[in-house]
Each structure stands twice: as structure tokens, then as C-alpha cells.
C-alpha positions as CSV (number, residue, x, y, z in Angstrom):
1,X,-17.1,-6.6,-4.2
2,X,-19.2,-4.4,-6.7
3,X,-22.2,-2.5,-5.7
4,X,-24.6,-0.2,-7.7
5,X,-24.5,4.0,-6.7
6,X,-28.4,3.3,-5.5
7,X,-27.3,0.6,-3.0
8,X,-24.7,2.2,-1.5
9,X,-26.8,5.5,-0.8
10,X,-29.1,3.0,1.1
11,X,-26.5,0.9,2.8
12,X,-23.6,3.5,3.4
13,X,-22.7,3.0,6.9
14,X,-23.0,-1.1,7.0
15,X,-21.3,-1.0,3.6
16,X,-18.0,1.0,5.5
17,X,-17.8,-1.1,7.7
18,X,-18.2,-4.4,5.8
19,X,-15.2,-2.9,3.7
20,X,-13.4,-1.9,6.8
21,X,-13.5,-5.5,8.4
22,X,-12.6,-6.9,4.8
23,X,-9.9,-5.0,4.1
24,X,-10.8,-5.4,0.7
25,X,-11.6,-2.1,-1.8
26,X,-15.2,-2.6,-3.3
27,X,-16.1,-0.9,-6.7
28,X,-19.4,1.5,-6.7
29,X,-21.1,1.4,-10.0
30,X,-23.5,3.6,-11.8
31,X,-24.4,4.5,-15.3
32,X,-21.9,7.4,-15.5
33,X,-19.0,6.5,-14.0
34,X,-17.3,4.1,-11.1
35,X,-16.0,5.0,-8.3
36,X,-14.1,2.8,-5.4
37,X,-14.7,2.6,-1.1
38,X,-11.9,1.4,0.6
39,X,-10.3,1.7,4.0
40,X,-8.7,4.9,4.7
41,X,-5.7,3.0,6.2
42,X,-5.3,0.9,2.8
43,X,-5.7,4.2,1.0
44,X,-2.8,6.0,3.2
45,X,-0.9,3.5,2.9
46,X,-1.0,3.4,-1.4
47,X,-0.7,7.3,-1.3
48,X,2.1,6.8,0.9
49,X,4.1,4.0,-1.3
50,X,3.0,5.9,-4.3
51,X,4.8,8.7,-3.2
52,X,7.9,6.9,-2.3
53,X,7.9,5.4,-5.8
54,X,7.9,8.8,-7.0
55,X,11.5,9.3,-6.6
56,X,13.8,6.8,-9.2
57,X,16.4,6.5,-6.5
58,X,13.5,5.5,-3.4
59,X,12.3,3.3,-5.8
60,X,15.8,2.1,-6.2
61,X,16.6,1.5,-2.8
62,X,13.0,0.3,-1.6
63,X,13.7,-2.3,-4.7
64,X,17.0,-3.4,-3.1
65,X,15.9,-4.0,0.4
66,X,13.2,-6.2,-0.4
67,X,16.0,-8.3,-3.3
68,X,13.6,-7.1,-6.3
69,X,16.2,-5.0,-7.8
70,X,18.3,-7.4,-9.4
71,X,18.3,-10.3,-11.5
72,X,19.3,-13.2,-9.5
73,X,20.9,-14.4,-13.0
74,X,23.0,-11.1,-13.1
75,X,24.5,-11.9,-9.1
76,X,25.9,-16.0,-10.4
77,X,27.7,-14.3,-13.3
């Protein structure tokens, strides 16, 4: 969803909540820059993996759990 700096100063409060039962991050436009709206749960919850990323041996670990940390060519060898 994109939407223009004018509209959302006329439509703020039925634009949160459109975004809030979307889950989805919409992009506010103007002429000088962009900005984006987006749930403050969806934010917390980048800020939060962000920060776990942060550390090389989190990100490590989180990689592991989930099997992206290793080739699955490297484990037939």
C-alpha cells in the first residue's frame, strides 16, 4: 500500500487501523522524502530480530535451529 503525506494527515486514524488489521507496512509518500506506517508489533518484532542478528554467534545459532546454517551439500560429504 502507498499513500501520499496529504492523505494520510486526512485519514490517519482509519489508515492505522487498516494497516493494523493488514498486517502489512504501507509506504507514506511526499515530495521530500518517504516514510513507512506499520504495526508496532511487526515493528518490535524486526527491532527485536535485528538485534539478535547483531551478534555473529546469535546469528549463528538462530541460523542453526531453523537448518539455515549449513549447506545441505556440505552434511552428504
Amino acid at each position: 500500500m502507498s499513500i501520499s503525506a496529504s492523505e494520510t494527515r486526512k485519514t490517519l486514524c482509519p489508515l492505522i487501523g487498516r494497516v493494523n488489521e493488514s498486517h502489512d507496512a504501507g509506504d507514506v509518500v511526499s515530495r521530500k522524502s518517504n516514510a513507512v506506517i506499520m504495526p508496532a508489533e511487526e515493528y518490535a518484532a524486526s527491532q527485536e530480530t535485528a538485534y539478535l542478528f547483531r551478534s555473529p554467534a546469535n546469528a549463528c545459532r538462530m541460523l542453526d535451529v531453523y537448518g539455515c546454517g549449513s549447506d545441505p551439500a556440505d552434511e552428504e560429504a
